[in-house]
C-alpha positions in Angstrom: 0.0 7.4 15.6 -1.8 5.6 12.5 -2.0 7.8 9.5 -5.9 7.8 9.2 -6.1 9.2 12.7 -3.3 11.4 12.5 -4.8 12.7 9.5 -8.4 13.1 11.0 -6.9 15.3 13.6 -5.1 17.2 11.1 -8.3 17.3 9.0 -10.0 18.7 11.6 -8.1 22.4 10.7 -8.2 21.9 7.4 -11.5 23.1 5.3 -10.7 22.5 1.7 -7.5 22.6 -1.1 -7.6 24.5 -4.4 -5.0 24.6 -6.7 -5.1 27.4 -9.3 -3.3 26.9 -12.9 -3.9 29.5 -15.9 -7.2 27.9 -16.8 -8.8 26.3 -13.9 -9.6 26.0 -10.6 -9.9 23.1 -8.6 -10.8 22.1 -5.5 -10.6 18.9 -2.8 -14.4 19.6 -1.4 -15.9 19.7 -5.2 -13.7 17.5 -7.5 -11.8 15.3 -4.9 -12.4 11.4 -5.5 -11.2 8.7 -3.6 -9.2 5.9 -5.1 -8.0 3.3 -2.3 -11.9 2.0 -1.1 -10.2 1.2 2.0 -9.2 4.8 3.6 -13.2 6.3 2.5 -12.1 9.6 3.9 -8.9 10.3 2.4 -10.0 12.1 -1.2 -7.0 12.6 -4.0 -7.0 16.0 -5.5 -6.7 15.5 -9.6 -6.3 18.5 -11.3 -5.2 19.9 -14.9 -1.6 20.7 -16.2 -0.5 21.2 -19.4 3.4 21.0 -19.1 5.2 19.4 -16.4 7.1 23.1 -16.0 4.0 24.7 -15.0 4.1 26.7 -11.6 0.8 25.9 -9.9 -0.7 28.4 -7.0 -2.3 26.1 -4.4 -4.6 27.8 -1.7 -4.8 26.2 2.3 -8.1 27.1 3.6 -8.4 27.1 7.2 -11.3 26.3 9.5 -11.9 29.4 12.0 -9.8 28.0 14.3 -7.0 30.2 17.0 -5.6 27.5 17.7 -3.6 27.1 14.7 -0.8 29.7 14.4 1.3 29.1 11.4 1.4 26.9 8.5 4.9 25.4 6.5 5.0 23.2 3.2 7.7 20.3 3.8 10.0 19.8 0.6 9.9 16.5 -1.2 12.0 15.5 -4.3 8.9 15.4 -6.3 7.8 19.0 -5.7 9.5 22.0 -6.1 9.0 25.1 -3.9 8.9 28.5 -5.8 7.0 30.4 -3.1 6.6 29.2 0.2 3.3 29.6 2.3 2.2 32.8 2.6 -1.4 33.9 5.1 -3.7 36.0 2.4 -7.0 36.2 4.6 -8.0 35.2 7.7 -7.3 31.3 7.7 -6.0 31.7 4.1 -2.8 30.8 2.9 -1.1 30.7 0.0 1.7 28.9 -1.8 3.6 28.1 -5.8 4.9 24.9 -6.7 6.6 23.4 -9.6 6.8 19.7 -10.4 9.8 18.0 -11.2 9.9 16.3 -14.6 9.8 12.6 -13.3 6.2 13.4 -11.3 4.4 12.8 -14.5 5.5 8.6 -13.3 4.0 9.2 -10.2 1.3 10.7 -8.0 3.0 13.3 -5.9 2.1 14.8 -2.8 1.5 18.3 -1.1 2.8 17.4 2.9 1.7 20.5 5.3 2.7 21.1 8.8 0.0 22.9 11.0 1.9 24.7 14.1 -0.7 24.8 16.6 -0.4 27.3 19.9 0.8 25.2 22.4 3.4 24.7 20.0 3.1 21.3 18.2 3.3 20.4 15.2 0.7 18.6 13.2 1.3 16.9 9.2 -1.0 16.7 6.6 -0.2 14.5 3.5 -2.7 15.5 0.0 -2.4 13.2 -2.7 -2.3 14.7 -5.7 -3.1 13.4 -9.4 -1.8 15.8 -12.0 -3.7 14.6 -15.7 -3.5 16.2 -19.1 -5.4 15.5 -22.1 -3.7 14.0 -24.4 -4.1 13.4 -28.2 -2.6 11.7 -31.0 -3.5 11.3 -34.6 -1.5 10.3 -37.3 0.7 12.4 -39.1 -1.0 11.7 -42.4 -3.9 13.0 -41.1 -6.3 10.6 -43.2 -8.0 9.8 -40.2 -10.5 6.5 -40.9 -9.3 6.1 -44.5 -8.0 2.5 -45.6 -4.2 2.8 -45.5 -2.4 0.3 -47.8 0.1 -2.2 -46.3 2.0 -5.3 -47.9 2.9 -8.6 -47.0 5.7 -9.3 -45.3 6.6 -5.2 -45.2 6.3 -3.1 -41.7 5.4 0.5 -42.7 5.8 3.3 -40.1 3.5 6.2 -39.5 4.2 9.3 -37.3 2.1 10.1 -34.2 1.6 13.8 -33.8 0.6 14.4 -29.9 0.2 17.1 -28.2 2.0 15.6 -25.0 5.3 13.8 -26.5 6.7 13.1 -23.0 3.5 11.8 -21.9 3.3 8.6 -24.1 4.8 5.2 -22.5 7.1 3.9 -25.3 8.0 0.3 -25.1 9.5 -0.5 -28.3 7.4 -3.8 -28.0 5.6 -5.6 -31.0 1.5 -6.1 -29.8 -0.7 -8.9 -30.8 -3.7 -8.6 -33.0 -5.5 -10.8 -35.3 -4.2 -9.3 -38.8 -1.7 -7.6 -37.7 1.6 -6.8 -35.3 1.7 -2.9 -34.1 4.3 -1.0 -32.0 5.2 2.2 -31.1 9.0 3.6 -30.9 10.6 6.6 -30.3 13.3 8.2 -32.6 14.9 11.5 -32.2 11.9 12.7 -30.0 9.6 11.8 -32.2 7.0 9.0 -32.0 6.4 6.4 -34.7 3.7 3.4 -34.8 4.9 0.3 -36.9 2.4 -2.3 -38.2 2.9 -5.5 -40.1 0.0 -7.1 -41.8 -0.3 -10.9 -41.5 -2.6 -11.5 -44.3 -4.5 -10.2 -46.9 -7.0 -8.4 -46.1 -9.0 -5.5 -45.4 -9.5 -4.3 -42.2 -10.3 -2.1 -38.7 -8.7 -1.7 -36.0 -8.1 0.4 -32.4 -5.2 1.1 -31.1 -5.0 3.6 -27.5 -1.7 4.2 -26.4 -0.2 4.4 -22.8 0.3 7.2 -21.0 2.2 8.0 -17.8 0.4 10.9 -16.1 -3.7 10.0 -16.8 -6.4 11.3 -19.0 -9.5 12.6 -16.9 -12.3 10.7 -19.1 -15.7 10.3 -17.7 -14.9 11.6 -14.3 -12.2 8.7 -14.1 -8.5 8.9 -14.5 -7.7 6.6 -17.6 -3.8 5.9 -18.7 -4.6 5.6 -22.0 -4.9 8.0 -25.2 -8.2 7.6 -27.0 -8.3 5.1 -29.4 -6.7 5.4 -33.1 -9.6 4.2 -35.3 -7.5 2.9 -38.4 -8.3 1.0 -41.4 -5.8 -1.0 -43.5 -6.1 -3.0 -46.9 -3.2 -5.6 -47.1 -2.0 -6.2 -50.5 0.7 -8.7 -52.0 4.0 -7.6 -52.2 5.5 -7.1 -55.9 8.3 -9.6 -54.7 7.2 -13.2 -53.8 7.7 -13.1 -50.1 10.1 -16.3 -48.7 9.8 -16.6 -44.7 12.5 -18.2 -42.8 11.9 -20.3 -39.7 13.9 -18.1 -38.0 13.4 -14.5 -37.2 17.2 -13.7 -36.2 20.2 -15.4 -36.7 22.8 -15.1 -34.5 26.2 -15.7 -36.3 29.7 -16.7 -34.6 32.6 -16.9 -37.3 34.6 -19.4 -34.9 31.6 -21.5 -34.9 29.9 -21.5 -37.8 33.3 -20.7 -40.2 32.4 -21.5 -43.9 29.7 -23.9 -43.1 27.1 -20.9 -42.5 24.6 -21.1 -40.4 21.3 -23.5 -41.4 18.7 -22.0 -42.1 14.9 -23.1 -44.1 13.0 -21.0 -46.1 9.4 -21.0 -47.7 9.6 -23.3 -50.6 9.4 -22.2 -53.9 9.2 -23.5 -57.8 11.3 -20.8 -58.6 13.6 -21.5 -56.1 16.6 -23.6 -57.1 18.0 -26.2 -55.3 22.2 -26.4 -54.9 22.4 -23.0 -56.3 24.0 -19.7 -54.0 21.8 -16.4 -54.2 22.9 -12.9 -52.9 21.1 -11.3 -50.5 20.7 -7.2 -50.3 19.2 -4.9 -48.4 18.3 -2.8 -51.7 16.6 -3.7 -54.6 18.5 -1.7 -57.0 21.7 -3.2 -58.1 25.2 -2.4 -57.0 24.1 -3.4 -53.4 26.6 -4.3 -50.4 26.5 -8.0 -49.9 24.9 -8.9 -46.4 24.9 -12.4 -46.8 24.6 -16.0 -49.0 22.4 -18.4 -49.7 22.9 -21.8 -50.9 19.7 -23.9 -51.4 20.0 -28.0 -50.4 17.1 -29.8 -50.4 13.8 -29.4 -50.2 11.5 -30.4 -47.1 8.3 -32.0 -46.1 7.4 -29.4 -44.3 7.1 -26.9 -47.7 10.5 -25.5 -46.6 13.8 -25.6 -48.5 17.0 -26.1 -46.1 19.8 -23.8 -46.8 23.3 -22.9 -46.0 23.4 -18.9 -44.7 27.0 -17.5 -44.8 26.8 -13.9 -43.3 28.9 -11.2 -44.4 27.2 -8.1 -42.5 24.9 -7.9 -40.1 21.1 -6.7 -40.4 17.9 -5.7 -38.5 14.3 -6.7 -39.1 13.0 -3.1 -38.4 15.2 -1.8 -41.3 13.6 -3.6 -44.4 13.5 -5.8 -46.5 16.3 -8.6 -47.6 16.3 -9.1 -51.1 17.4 -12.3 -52.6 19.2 -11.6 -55.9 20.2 -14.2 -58.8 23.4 -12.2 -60.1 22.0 -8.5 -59.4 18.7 -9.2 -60.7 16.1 -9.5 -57.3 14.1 -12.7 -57.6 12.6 -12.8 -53.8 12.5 -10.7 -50.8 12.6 -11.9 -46.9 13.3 -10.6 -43.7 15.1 -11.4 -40.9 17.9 -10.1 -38.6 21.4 -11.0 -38.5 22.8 -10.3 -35.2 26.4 -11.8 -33.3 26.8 -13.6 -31.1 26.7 -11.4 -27.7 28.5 -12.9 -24.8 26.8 -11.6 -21.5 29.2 -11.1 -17.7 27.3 -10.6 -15.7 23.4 -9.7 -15.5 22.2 -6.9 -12.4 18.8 -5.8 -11.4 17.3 -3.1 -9.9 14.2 -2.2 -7.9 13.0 1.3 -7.2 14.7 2.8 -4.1 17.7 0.7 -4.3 21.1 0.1 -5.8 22.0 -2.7 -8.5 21.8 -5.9 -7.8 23.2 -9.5 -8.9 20.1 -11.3 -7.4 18.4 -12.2 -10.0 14.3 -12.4 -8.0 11.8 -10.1 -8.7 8.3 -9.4 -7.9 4.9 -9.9 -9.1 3.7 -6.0 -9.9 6.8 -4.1 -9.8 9.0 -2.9 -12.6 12.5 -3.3 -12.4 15.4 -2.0 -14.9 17.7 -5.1 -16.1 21.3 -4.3 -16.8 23.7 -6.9 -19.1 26.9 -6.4 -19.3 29.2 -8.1 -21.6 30.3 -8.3 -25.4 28.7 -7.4 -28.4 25.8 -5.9 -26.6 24.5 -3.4 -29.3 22.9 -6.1 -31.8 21.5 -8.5 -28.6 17.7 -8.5 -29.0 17.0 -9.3 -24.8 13.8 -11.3 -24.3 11.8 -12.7 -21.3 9.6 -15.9 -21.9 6.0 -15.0 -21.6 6.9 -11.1 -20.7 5.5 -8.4 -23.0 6.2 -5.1 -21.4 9.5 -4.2 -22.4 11.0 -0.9 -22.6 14.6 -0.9 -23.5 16.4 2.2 -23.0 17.9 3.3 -26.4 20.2 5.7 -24.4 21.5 3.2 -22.7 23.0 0.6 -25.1 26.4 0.6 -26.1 29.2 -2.3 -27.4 29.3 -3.5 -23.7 26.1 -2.9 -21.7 22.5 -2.5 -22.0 19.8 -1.5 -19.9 15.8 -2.0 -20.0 13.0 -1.8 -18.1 10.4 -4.5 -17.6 7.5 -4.7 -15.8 6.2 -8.2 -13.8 2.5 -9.0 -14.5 0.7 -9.2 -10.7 -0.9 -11.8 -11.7 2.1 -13.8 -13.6 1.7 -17.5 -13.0 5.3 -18.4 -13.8 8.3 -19.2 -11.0 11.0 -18.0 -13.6 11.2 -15.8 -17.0 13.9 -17.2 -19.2 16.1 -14.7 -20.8 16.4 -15.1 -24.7 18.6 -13.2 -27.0 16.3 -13.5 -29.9 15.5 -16.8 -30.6 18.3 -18.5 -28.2 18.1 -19.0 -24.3 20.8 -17.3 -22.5 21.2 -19.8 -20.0 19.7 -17.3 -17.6 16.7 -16.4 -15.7 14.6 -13.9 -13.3 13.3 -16.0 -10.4 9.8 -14.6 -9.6 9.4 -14.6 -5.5 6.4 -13.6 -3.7 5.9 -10.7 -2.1 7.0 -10.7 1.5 6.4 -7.2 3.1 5.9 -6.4 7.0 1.9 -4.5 6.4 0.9 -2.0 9.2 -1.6 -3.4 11.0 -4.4 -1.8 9.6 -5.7 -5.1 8.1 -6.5 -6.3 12.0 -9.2 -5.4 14.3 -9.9 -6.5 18.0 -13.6 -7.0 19.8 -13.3 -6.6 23.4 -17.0 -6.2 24.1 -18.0 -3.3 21.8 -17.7 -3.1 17.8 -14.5 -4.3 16.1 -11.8 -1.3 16.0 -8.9 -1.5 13.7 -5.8 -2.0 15.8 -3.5 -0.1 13.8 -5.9 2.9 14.6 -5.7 2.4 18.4 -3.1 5.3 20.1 -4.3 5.0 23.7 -5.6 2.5 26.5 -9.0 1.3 26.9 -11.3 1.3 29.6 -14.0 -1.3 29.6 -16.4 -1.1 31.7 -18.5 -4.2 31.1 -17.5 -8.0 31.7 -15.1 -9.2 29.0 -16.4 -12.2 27.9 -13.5 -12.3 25.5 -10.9 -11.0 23.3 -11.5 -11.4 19.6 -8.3 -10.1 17.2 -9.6 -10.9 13.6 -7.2 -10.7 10.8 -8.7 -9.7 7.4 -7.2 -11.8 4.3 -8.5 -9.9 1.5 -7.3 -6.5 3.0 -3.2 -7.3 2.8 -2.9 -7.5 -1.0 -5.3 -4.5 -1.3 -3.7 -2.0 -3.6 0.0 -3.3 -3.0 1.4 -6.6 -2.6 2.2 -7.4 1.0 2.2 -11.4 0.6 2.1 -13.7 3.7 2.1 -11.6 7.0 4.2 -13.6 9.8 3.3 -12.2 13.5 4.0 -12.7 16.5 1.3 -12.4 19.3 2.2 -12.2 23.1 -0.4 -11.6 25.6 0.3 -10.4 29.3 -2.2 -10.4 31.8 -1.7 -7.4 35.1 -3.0 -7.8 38.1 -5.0 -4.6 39.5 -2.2 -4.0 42.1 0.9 -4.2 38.9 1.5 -7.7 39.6 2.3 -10.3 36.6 -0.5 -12.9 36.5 -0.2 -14.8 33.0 2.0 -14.9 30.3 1.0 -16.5 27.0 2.5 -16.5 23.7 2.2 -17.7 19.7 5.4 -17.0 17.5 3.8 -18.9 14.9 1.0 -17.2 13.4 1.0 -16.7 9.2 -1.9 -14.7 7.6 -1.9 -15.3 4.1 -3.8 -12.9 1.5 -7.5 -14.0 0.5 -8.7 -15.0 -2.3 -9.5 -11.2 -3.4 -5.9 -10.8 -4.0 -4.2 -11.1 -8.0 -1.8 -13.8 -6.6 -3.9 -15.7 -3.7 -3.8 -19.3 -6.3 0.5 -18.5 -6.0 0.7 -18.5 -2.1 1.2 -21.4 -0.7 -1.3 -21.9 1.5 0.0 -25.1 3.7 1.3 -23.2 7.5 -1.8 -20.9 7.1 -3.3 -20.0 10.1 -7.0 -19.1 11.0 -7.8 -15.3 10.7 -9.9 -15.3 13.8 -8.3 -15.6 17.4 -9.7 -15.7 20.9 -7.4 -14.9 23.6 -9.1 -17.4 26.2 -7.8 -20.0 24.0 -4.6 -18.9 25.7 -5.5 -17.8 28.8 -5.6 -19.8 32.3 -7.8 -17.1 33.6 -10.4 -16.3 31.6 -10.8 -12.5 30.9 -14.4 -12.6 32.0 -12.7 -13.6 35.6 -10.5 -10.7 35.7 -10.0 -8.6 38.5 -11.3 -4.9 38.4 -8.8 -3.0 37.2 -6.8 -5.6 35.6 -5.0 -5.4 32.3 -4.5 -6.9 29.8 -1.0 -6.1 27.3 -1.8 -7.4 23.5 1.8 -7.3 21.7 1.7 -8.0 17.9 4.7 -8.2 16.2 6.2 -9.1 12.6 9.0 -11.9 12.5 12.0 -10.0 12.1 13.7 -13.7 10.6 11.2 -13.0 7.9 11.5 -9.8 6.5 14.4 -7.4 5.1 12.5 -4.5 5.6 11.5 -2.3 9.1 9.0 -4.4 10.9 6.0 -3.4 12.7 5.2 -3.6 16.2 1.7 -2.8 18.2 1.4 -2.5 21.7 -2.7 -2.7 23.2 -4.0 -2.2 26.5 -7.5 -2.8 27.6 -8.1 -2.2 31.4 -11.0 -4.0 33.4 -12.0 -0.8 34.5 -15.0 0.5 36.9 -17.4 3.2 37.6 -17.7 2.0 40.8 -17.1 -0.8 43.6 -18.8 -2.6 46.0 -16.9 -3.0 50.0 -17.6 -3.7 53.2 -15.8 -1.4 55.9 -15.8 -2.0 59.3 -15.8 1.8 61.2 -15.3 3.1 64.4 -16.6 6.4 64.7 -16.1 8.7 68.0 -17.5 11.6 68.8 -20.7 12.2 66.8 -23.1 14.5 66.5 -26.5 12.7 66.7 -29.8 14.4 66.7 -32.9 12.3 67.7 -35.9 13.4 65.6 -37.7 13.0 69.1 -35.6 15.8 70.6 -34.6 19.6 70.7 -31.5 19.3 72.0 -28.3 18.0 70.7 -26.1 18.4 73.8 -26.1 15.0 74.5 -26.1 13.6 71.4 -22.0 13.6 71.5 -21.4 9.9 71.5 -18.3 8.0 72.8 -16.6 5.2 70.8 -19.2 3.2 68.5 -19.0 0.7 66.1 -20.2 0.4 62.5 -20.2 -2.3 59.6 -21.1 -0.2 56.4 -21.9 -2.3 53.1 -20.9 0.6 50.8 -20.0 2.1 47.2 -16.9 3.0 46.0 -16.5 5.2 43.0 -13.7 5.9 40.2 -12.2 8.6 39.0 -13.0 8.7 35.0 -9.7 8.8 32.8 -7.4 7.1 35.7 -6.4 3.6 36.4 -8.3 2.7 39.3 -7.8 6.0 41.5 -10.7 6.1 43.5 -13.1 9.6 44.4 -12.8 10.4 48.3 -16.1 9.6 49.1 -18.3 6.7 49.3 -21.9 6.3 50.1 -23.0 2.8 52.1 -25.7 1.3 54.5 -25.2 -0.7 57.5 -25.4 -0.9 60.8 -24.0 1.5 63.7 -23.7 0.3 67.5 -23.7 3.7 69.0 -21.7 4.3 72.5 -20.8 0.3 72.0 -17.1 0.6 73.9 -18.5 2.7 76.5 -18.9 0.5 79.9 -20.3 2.7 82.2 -23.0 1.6 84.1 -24.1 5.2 84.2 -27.9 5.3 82.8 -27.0 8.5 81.1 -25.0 6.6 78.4 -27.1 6.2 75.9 -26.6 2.9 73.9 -28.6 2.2 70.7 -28.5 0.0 67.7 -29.4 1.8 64.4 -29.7 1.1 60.6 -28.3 3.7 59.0 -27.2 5.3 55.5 -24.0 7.1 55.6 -22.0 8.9 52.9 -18.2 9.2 54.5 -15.1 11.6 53.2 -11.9 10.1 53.1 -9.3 12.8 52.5 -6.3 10.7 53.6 -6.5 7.8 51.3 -3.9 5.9 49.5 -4.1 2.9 47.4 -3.5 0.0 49.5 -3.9 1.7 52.8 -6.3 -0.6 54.9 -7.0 1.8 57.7 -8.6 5.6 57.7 -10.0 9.0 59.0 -13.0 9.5 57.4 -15.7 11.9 58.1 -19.4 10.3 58.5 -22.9 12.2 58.0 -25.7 10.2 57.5 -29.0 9.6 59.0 -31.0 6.1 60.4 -33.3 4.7 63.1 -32.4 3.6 66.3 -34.6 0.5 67.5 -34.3 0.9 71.0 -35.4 4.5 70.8 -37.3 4.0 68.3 -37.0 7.0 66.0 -35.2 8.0 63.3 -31.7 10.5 63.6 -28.6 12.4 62.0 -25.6 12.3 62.9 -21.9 13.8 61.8 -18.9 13.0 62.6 -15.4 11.7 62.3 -14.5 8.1 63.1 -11.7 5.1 62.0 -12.3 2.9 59.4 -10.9 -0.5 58.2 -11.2 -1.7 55.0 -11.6 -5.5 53.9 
């Protein structure tokens, strides 16, 4: 049964949904909206929590219906029963939930079972969207004042929110024009870095992530309100010396006493062949992280150096100050990392176990697992990838684990992996989506308006000539919402005969549908085996379905490719009957022993015929709701020879030719039988006589 039908039935019981927290009240009737444009009827329930502990009371009313007899609440993992439904009122009922922690990530669902009298059992799925406000400020609280930053220097603030949990942390630096900004998390508590790129004074906006959404505007938003900040960017009190490089990664077995080269922002004060300390502290007595032994100077305004590492370093904690002797001359930054040797790289999607295949999807998130040597100080890149979560909890010597999430509309066929600033040698392969769609992006004209097939349960009866039979497969409704990609079917077509014999056979195993251009990757499909979205089924066809026998069928079969998919494929069976109100036949009767009354005459005494004979051109009718069972009686007009097989020469026998109407019983038919009993009344004129008469009667018929 497809779910929008399945769910209109169910609806039918159902008269609204209110879920009750400590401060509101909210129902599907008044504050439902509808997200997916597609399914216009099916409404998501948002409604107000604020902590992902909170037990909710939700409220099942009921249309006045007796035919529904008890209601359940199915378990899921997302929801957590506390008290299970309960009848208040008269078509009232009851229930407490609790979400589980992780539902904040998703949209979970409420699924009811409706137990109706004749004991079946009906679901009803309610999409829920659970949203909080949530605020953050800084912890400084200075609101819109100008904050002071330096050159060269990332300063941290403290967010204070209201909804810790609910804040999507990726640890990732953001692009603006004067400045880099991310947001971390430490200890459970939430910190916003920012490194100015020049001097300057400046605004700025920055709204965070969320996972569960804001309600703004009568719109969910996943997104904080924006922080309105304001920086002035000063010099720093040190000359600032970049490096070309923002990490070094440093092997002792290859690099040895050499160092590693390295160039660095030219400076007068600078001095060529001469070694500098470098310390993470400006006050003396510092531990030495590394040397630096100025060459030569550049053409490109950079001096190339010799870096021999002692201890390693990273960017996010300070500065690196180069010291002649113990005196600080100039400060940089960079980290120094080792070298991390990676075994083996896994992935994995959401409902399934690690994986060493490498391909992922446009639109999904995935968590990336390395495995290997050294792993605490790699810094894991993707080329061209920006949403990168790594898990903190996660990382130790020998593994770590991130999430990342794939741009739907990413234009790339790989993301290179980088530790830092150097190419792992590996890569995620990105591979269309390729995902068996119900059929609820097809619909099928017969003769009356298209009807989507995946919402089609039962046969059809047409009762109008088919002139054909038009499947029509939407492009821009496959990629709507999900990614389905490419849909490979299958279509085979059988035509019956109205007695169960096979006519025709006719089949196409090669018919790709490809997502229109409405969809976020239609420019990355390739589009060269693409077949048209509109087909006829007289293109296949001998005989033509406007030719078709009453009563005939016809069995549509659409089918995914099973060679083409990893996942359960769909199948949809259609049947659309020729069918008939009624039928026109000629039957050739032999009726015996009538009753006929002359309208010229009192008597009927002799109006008991012998053996006559009758050709009746005559209606057959159908049975409504069967396949081609017909009603016992017809109603005809014709011709009756009356007393025709009786050769007496006695004047008494009264022979006649008559037009007449007739309406006949036939209480022993069976399909197929040729010959029958039926019982006559009907009324005509005799010529010879001339006048009109009734007559009644039983008599033998034969059909042809």
């Amino acid at each position: 049964m497809g779910e929008n039908t399945h769910a209109q039935k169910v609806g039918h019981y159902i008269k609204d949904i209110e879920i009750i927290s400590d401060t509101t009240i909210t129902n599907l009737t008044s504050h439902g909206i509808i997200l997916n444009r597609k399914r216009r009827n099916e409404k998501t329930l948002p409604f107000h929590f604020n902590s992902i502990d909170q037990v909710f009371e939700v409220r099942v009313y009921l249309k006045n219906d007796d035919n529904i007899v008890d209601l359940k609440l199915i378990p899921t993992s997302e929801i957590k029963v506390v008290d299970y439904p309960l009848p208040v009122a008269d078509n009232i009922y009851k229930f407490r939930i609790q979400f589980n922690k992780a539902t904040a990530t998703l949209r979970p669902a409420v699924i009811i079972a409706l137990w109706t009298a004749d004991g079946k059992e009906l679901t009803y799925e309610q999409q829920l969207m659970p949203f909080t406000n949530t605020s953050v400020e800084l912890i400084d609280k200075k609101g819109s004042e100008v904050r002071e930053l330096y050159i060269g220097e990332e300063k941290e603030y403290e967010i204070l929110t209201n909804q810790p949990m609910n804040i999507r942390v990726d640890n990732i630096w953001h692009e603006q024009e004067f400045m880099s900004w991310r947001v971390s998390r430490r200890e459970n508590r939430i910190f916003l870095g920012i490194l100015p790129k020049s001097l300057n004074t400046f605004s700025t906006e920055i709204a965070l992530e969320t996972f569960a959404p804001n309600f703004l505007f009568g719109k969910p938003q996943y997104e904080t309100l924006p922080l309105n900040l304001r920086f002035t960017v000063k010099a720093p009190r040190l000359t600032f010396l970049s490096t070309d490089k923002s990490e070094v990664i440093y092997d002792a077995e290859e690099h040895g006493q050499e160092g590693v080269e390295i160039q660095i922002q030219q400076n007068r004060k600078l001095l060529l062949n001469k070694t500098y300390r470098i310390e993470a502290q400006e006050e003396k007595g510092g531990k030495l992280v590394a040397e630096l032994f100025t060459k030569n100077n550049l053409s490109n305004n950079r001096t190339m150096c010799a870096l021999r590492v002692y201890d390693y370093h990273n960017f996010q904690d300070g500065y690196l100050y180069i010291k002649d002797g113990d005196d600080p001359v100039f400060i940089t930054n960079f980290s120094i990392n080792s070298k991390t040797i990676i075994n083996s790289v896994q992935v994995l999607h959401a409902g399934k176990n690690w994986t060493d295949n490498l391909d992922v999807f446009p639109g999904e998130t995935v968590a990336i697992k390395f495995e290997g040597e050294q792993m605490q100080h790699a810094r894991f890149m993707f080329d061209g990838l920006r949403n990168l979560s790594i898990d903190s909890v996660n990382i130790t010597k020998n593994m770590q684990t991130m999430q990342i999430s794939i741009p739907i509309n990413i234009n790339r066929k790989e993301l290179k992996i980088y530790n830092g600033d150097e190419f792992t040698g590996l890569s995620l392969k990105i591979k269309e989506k390729q995902s068996p769609r119900d059929f609820d992006f097809v619909t099928i004209d017969y003769g009356n308006a298209p009807r989507l097939v995946s919402e089609i349960e039962k046969p059809i009866f047409y009762f109008k000539a088919m002139t054909d039979v038009i499947l029509r497969f939407n492009p821009d409704w496959i990629d709507d919402g999900l990614l389905y990609g490419k849909q490979y079917i299958t279509l085979d077509v059988r035509v019956i005969g109205p007695a169960g014999q096979l006519v025709e056979i006719a089949k196409d195993d090669n018919i790709v549908i490809c997502p229109g251009s409405s969809s976020p990757r239609y420019h990355n499909y390739e589009k060269n085996n693409c077949s048209d979205p509109l087909i006829t089924l007289n293109k296949y066809l001998g005989i033509k379905t406007h030719r078709l026998e009453d009563w005939s069928k016809i069995e549509i079969y659409l089918k995914h490719q099973k060679d083409k998919y990893s996942e359960q494929i769909h199948t949809k069976k259609i049947e659309i009957y020729a069918a008939r109100k009624s039928q026109f036949d000629v039957e050739l009767s032999f009726p015996a022993g009538l009753l006929v009354k002359k309208a010229n005459e009192d008597d009927i005494s002799s109006g008991i015929s012998g053996i006559s004979i009758s050709a009746i051109a005559q209606f057959k009718f159908f049975k409504p709701g069967t396949i081609g069972k017909i009603r016992p009686y017809r109603v005809g007009v014709g011709s009756i020879a009356l007393n025709a097989f009786n050769l007496s020469d006695n004047i008494d026998v009264d022979r006649d030719l008559g037009i007449v109407a007739l309406a006949s019983v036939h209480p022993l038919q069976r399909p197929g039988r040729k010959l029958s009993l039926p019982l006559y009344v009907g009324f005509g004129y005799f010529l010879k006589a001339e006048t009109f008469f009734w007559m009644i009667g039983p008599g033998i018929s034969v059909s042809f």
